[in-house]
MIBA-640802 format. One record per residue: x, y, z of N, C-alpha, C in turn; residue number from 1; residue in one letter. Coordinates in steps of 0.02 Angstrom, whole numbers, plus 50000, padded with zeros to 5 digits. Layout:
<nodes>
<node n_x="X" n_y="Y" n_z="Z" ca_x="X" ca_y="Y" ca_z="Z" c_x="X" c_y="Y" c_z="Z" n="NUM" res="a"/>
...
</nodes>
This chain:
<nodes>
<node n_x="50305" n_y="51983" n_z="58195" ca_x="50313" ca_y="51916" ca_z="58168" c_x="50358" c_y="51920" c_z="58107" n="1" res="x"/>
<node n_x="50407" n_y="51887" n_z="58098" ca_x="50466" ca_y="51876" ca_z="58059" c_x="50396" c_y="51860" c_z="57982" n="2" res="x"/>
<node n_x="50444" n_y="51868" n_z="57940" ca_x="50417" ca_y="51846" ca_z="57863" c_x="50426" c_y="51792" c_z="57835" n="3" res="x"/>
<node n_x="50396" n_y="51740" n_z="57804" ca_x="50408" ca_y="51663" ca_z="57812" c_x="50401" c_y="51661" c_z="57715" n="4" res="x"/>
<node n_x="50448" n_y="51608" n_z="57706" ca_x="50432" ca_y="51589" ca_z="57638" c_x="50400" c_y="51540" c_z="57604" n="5" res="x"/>
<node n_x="50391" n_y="51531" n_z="57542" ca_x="50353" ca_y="51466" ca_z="57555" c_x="50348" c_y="51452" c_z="57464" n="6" res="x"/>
<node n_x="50395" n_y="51401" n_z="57451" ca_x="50415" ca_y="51372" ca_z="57374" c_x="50355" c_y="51383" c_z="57320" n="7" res="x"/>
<node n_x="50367" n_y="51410" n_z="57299" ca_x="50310" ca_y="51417" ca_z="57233" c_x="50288" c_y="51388" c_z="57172" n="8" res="x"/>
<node n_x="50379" n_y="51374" n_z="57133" ca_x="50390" ca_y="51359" ca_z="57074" c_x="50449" c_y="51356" c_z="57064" n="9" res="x"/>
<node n_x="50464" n_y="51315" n_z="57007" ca_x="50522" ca_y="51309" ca_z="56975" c_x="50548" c_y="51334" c_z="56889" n="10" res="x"/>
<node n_x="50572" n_y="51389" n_z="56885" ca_x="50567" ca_y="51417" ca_z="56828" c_x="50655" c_y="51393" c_z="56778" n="11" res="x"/>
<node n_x="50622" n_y="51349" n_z="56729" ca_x="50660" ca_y="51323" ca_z="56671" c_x="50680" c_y="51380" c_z="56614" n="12" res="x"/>
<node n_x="50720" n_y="51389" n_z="56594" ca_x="50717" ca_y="51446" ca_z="56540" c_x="50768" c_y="51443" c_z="56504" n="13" res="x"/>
<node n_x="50747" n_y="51430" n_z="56425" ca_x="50793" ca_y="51433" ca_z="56372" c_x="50805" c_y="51477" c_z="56360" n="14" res="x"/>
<node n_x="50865" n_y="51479" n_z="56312" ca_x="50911" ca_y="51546" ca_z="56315" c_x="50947" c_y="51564" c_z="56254" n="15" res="x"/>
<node n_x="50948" n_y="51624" n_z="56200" ca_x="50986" ca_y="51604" ca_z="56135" c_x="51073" c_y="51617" c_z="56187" n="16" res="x"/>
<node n_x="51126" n_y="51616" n_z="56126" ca_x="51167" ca_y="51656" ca_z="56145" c_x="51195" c_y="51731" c_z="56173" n="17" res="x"/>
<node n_x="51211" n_y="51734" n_z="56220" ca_x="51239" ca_y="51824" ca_z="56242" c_x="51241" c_y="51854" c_z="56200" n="18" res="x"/>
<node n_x="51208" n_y="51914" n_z="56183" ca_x="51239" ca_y="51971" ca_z="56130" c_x="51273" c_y="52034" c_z="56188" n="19" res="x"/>
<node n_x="51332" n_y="52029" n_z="56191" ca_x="51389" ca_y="52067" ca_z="56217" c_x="51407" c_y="52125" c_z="56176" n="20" res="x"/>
<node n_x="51394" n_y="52182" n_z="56245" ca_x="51402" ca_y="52233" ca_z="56223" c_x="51451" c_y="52275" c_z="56219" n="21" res="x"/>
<node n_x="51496" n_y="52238" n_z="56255" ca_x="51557" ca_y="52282" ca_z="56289" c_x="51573" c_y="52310" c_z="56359" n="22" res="x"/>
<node n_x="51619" n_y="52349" n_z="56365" ca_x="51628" ca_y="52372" ca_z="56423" c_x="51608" c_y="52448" c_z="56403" n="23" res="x"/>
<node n_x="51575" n_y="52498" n_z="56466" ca_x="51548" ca_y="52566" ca_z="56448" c_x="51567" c_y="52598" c_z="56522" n="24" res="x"/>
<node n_x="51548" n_y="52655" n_z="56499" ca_x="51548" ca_y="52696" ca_z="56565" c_x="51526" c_y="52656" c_z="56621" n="25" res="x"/>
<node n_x="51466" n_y="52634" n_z="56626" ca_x="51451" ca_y="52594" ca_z="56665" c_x="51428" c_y="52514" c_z="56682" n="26" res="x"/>
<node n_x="51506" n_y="52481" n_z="56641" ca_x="51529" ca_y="52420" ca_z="56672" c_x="51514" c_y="52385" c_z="56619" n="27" res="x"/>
<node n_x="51516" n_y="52324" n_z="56598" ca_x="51506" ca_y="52267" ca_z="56546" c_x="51425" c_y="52264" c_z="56517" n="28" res="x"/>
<node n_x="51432" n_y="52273" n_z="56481" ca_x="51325" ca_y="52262" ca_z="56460" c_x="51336" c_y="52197" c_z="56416" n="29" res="x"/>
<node n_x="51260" n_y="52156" n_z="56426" ca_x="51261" ca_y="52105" ca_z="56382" c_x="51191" c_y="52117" c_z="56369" n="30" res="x"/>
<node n_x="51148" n_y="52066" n_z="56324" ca_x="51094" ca_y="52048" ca_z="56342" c_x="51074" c_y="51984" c_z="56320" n="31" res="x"/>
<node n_x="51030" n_y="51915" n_z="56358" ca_x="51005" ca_y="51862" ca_z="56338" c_x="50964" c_y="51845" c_z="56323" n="32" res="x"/>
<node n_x="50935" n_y="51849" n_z="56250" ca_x="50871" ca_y="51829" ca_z="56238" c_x="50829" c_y="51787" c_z="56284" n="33" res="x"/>
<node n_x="50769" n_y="51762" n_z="56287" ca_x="50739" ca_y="51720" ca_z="56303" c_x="50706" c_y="51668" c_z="56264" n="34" res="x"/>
<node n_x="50698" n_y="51617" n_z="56245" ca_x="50660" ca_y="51575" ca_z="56164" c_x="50603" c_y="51545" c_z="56211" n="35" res="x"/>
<node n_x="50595" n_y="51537" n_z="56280" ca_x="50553" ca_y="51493" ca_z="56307" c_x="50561" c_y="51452" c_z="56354" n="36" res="x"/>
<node n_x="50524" n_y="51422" n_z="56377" ca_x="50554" ca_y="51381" ca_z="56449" c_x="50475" c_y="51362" c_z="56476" n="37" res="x"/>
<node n_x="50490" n_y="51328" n_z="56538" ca_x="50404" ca_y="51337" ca_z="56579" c_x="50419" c_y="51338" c_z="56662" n="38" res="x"/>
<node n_x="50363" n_y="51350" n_z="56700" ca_x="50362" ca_y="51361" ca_z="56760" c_x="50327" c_y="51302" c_z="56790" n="39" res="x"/>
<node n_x="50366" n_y="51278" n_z="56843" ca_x="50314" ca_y="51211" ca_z="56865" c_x="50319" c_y="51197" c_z="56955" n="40" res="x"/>
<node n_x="50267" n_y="51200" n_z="56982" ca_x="50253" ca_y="51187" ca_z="57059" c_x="50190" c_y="51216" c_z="57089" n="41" res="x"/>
<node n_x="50182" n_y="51192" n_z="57142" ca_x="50127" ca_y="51189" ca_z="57196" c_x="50075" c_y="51265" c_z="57158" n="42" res="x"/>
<node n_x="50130" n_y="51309" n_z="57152" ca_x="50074" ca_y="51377" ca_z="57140" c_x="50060" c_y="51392" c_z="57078" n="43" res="x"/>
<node n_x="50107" n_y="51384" n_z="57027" ca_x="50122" ca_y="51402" ca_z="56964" c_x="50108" c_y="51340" c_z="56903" n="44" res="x"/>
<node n_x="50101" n_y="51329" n_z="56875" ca_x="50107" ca_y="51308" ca_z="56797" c_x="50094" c_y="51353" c_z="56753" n="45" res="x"/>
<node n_x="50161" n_y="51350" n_z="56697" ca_x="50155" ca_y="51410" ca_z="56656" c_x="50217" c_y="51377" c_z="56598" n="46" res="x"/>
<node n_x="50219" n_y="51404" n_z="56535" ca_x="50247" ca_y="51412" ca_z="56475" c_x="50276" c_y="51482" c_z="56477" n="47" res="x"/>
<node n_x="50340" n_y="51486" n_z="56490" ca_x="50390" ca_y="51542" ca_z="56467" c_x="50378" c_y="51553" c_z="56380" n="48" res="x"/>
<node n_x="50351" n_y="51612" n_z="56372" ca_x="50342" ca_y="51624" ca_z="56300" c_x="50414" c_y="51680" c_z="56275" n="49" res="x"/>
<node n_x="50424" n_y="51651" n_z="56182" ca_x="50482" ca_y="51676" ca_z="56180" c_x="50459" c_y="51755" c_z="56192" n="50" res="x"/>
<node n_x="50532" n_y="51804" n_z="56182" ca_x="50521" ca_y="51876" ca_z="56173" c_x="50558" c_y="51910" c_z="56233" n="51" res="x"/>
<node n_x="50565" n_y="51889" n_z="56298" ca_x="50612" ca_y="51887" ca_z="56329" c_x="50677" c_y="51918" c_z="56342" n="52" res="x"/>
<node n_x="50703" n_y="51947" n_z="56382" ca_x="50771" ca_y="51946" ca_z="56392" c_x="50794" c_y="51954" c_z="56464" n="53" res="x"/>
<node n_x="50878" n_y="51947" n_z="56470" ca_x="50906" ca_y="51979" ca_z="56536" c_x="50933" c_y="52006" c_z="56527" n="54" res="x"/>
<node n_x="50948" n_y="52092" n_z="56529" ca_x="50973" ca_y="52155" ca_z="56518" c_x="51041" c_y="52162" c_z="56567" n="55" res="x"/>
<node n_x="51105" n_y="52136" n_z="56547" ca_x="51163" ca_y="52141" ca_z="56629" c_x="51189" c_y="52189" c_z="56610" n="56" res="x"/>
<node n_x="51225" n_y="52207" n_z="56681" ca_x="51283" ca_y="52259" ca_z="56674" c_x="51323" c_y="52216" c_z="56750" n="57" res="x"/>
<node n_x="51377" n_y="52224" n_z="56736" ca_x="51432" ca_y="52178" ca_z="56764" c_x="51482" c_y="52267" c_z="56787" n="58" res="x"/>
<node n_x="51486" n_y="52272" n_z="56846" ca_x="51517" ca_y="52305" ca_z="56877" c_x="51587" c_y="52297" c_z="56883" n="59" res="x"/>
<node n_x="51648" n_y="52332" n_z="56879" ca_x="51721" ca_y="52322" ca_z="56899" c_x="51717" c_y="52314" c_z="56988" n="60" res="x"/>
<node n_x="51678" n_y="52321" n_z="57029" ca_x="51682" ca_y="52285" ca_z="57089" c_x="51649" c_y="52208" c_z="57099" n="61" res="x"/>
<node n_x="51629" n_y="52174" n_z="57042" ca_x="51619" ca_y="52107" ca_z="57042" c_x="51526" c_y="52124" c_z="57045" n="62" res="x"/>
<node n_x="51489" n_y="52178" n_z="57057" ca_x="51405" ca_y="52189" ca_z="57078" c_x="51395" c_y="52174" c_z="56982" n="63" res="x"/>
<node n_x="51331" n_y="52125" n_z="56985" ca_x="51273" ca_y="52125" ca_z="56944" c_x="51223" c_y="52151" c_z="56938" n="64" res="x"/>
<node n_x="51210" n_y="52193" n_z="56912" ca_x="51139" ca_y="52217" ca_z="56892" c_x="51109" c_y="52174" c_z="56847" n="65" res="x"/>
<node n_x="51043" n_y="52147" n_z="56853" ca_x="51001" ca_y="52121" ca_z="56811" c_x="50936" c_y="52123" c_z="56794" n="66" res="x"/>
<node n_x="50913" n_y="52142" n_z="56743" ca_x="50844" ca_y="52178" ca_z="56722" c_x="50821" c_y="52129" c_z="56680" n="67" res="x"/>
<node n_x="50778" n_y="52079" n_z="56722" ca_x="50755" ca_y="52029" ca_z="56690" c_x="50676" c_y="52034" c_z="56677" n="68" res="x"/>
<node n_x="50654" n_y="52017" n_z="56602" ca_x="50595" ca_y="52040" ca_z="56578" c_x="50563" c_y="51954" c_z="56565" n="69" res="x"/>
<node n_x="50498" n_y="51941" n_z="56587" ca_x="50478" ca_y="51862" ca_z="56563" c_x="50436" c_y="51869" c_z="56570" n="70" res="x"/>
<node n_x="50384" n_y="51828" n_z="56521" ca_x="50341" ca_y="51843" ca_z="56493" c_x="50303" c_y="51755" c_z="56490" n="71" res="x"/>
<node n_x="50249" n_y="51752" n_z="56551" ca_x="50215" ca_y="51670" ca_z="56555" c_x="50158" c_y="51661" c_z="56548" n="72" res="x"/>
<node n_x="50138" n_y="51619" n_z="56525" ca_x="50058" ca_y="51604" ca_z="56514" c_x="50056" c_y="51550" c_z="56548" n="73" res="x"/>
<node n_x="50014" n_y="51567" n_z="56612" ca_x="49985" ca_y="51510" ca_z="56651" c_x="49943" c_y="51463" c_z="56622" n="74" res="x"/>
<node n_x="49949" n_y="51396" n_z="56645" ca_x="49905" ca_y="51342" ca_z="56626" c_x="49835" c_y="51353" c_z="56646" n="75" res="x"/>
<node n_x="49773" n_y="51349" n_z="56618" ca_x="49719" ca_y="51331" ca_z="56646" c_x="49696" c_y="51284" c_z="56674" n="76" res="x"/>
</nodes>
């Protein structure tokens, strides 16, 4: 039986500015804070708490790597 999906949530997320790292051995690094945001649908309610980030590296063949860290406190 094939694997089926099924909508969860919708995740909002504020964002400071890029702190850009440059280009390195291995490809463009940045990183984007996170300040907050929230999660909202059928499975989820939640508050994106700040502290956050997305860790990139931007490849010279156009590939993204992204090491995204978030951090939510579900609603009761």
């Amino acid at each position: 039986m094939a694997p089926t999906l099924e909508f969860a949530f919708t995740l909002k997320v504020d964002l400071s500015p890029a702190q850009d790292f440059g280009n390195t051995s291995y490809g463009y690094r940045q990183f984007i804070p996170i300040t907050g945001g929230s999660a909202d649908g059928p499975k989820l309610k939640a508050t994106v708490l700040p502290g956050g980030g997305d860790w990139n590296i931007l490849h010279d063949d156009g590939v993204a790597h992204v090491f995204a860290k978030y951090t939510i406190q579900a609603a009761c």
